[in-house]
C-alpha positions in Angstrom: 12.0 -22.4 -5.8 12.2 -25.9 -7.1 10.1 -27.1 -4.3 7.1 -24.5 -5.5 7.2 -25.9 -9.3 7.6 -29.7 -8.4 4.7 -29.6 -6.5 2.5 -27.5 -8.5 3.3 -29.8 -11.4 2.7 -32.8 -9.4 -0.7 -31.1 -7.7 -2.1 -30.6 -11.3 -1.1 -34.0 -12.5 -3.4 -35.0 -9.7 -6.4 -32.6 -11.1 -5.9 -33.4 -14.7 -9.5 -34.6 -16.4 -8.1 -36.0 -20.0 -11.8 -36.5 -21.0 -11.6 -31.9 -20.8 -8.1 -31.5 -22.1 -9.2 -31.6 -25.4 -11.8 -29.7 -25.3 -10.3 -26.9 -23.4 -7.4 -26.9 -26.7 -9.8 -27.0 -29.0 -11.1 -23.8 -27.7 -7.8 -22.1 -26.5 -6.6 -23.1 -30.5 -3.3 -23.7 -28.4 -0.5 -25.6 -29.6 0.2 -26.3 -26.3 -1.7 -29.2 -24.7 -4.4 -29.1 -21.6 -4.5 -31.1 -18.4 -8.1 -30.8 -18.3 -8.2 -28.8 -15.2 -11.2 -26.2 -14.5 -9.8 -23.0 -13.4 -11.8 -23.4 -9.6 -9.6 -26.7 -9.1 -6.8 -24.8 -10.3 -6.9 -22.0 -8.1 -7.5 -24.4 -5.2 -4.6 -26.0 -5.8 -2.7 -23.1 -6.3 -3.8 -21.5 -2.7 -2.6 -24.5 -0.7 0.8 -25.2 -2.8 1.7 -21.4 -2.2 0.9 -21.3 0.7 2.6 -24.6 1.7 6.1 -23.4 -0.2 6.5 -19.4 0.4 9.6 -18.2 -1.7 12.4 -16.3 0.2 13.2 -13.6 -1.8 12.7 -11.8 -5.6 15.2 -14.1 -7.2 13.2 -16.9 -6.3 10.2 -15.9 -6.9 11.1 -14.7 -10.6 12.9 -18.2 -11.0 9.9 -20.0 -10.1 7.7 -18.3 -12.6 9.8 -18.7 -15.2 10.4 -22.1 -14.5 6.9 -23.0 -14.9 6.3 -20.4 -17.8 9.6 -21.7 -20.0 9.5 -25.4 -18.9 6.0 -25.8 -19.3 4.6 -29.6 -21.2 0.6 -28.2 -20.2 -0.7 -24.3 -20.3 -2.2 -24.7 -17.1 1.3 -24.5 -16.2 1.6 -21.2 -17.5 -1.7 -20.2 -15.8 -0.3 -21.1 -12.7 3.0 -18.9 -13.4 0.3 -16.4 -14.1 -1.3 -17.2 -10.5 2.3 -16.8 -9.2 2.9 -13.2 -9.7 0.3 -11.9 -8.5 0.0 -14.1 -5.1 -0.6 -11.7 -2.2 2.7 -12.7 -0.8 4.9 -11.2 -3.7 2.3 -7.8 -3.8 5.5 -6.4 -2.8 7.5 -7.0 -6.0 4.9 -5.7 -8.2 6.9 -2.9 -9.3 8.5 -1.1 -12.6 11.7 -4.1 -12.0 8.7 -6.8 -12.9 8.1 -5.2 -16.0 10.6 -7.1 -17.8 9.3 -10.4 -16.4 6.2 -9.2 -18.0 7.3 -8.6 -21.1 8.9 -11.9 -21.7 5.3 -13.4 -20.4 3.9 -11.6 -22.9 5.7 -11.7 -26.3 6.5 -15.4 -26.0 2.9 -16.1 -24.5 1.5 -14.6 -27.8 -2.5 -15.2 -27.2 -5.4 -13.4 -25.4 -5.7 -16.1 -22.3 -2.6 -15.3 -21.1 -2.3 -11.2 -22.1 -5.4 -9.6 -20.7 -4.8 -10.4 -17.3 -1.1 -9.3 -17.5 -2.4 -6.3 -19.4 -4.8 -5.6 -16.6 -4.1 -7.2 -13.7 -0.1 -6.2 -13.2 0.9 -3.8 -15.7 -2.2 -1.4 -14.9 -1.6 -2.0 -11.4 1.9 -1.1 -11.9 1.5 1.9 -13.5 -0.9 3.5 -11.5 1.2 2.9 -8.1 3.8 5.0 -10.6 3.1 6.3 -13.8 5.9 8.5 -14.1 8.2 5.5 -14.2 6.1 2.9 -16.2 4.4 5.3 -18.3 7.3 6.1 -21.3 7.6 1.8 -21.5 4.0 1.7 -22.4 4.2 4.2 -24.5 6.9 2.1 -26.5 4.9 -0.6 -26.3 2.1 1.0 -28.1 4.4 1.5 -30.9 6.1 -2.1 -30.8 6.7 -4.8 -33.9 4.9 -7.3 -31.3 1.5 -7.2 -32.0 0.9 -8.7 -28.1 2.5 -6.1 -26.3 0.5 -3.2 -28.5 -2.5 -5.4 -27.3 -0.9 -5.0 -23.7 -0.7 -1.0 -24.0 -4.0 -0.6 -25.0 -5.6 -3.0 -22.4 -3.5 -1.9 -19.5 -5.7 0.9 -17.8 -9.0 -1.4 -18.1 -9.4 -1.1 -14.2 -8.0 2.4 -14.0 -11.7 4.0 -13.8 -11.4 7.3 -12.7 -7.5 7.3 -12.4 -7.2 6.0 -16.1 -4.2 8.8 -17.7 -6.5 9.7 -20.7 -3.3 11.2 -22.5 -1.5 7.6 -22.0 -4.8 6.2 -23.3 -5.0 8.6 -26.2 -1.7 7.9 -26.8 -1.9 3.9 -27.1 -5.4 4.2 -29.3 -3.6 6.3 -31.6 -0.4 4.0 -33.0 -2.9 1.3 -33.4 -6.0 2.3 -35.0 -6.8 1.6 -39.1 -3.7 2.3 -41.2 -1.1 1.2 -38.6 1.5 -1.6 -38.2 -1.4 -4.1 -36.7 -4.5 -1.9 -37.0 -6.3 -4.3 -39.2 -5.6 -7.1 -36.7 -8.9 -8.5 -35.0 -7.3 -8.9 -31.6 -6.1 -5.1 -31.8 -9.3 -3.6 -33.4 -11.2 -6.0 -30.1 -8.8 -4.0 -27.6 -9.4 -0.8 -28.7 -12.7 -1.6 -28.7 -12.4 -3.3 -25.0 -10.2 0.0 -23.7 -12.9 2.1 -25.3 -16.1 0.7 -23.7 -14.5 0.2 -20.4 -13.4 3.7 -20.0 -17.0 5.3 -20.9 -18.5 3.9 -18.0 -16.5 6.4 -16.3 -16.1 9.5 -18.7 -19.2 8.4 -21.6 -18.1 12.2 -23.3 -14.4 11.6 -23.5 -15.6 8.5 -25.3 -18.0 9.7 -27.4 -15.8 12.7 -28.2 -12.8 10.0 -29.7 -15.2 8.3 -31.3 -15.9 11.4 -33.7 -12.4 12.9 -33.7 -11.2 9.5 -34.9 -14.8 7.6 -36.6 -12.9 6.8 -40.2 -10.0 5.5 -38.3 -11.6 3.5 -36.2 -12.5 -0.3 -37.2 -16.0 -0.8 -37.2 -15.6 -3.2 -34.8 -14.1 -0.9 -32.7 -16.2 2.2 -33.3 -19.5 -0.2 -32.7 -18.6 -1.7 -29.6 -17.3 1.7 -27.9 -20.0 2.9 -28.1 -22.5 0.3 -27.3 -23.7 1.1 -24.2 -24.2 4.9 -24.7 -26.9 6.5 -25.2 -26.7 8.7 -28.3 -26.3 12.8 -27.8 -29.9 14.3 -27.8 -28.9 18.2 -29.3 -30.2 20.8 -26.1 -33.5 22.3 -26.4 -33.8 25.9 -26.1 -35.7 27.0 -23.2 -39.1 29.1 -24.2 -40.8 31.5 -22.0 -44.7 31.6 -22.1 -46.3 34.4 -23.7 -47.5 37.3 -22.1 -51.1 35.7 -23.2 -50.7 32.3 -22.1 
């Protein structure tokens, strides 16, 4: 494990660009300061390190990304712990145990850059491989003090398409629309907007339908952007049969 976060320290050291780092947490409004590294270099540093230093087991592989998620000085440290768990050689771990590791990425990661791909990327993959299990901690989620892991709930099915549970995402929408504990939050009002829009590319009436069951609850920013690429309902014309003159 130590072997996997010396050298992906030292590998990124190598990368760093100080004339970028500022610029990129400027941008990121982090606390946290930048190497400077582009995400392409990062990736490619990222492939040859893991592939150069497999990890033996779960245990290691949960040490090592929270060894370079706790003890990180940069946050493309933390993008790299990011990188970690989802490395095709731990696919295998991606499982309702790695929920908790997921949670603690989450709350005390507290900003988009780091929660939409966790959202997406391995809680929704997660879930679908076994809803029944994951399903009731999403649920709680949606309904958490953190705003981050509400924003997590809601964002979680964005690559569900035609698999997304539409009672789970009914669910989520619900505890955080105008009127609840972060509903007035832009970063909850842009995810329910996100969920929203990505889903009615696959079911447009499901969408639509929401939207009106819910319109004064819904943010504006929210209402607008789910429904921005829809076309608006055109009412049915009735058929008419030409006249026995015509």
């Amino acid at each position: 494990m130590s072997d996997v976060v010396t050298e992906v320290r030292r590998r990124l050291a190598e990368a760093a660009d100080p004339e970028r780092a500022p610029q990129m947490q400027a941008y990121m409004k982090s606390a946290m300061p930048f190497l400077g590294v582009s995400t392409p270099s990062l990736r490619a540093v990222l492939r040859e390190v893991f592939a150069e230093h497999r990890l033996p087991d779960r245990a290691a592989w949960q040490a090592a990304v929270l060894a370079l998620w706790d003890q990180a000085r940069f946050r493309e440290e933390r993008y790299a712990a990011i990188e970690l768990t989802g490395h095709r050689y731990y696919r295998g771990w991606q499982d309702a145990e790695a929920l908790r590791l997921y949670q603690h990425l989450v709350v005390t990661g507290a900003w988009w850059d780091y929660i939409d791909g966790i959202a997406s990327a391995r809680v929704g993959t997660i879930l679908r491989a076994d809803p029944a299990t994951v399903e009731p901690g999403v649920r709680a989620w949606a309904e958490d003090a953190d705003l981050w892991l509400r924003r997590t709930a809601i964002l979680c099915q964005l690559g569900s398409k035609a698999e997304t549970r539409t009672d789970l995402l009914e669910h989520v929408l619900d505890r955080n629309l105008l009127g609840s504990r972060h509903g007035g939050e832009f970063f909850i009002q842009k995810a329910v907007a996100w969920a929203l829009r990505e889903h009615a590319k696959t079911d447009p009436e499901w969408v639509q339908a929401y939207v009106a069951r819910h319109h004064d609850a819904l943010a504006p920013l929210s209402r607008r952007e789910a429904l921005k690429n829809l076309r608006p309902r055109r009412p049915r014309r009735a058929a008419t049969r030409p006249g026995r003159g015509s």
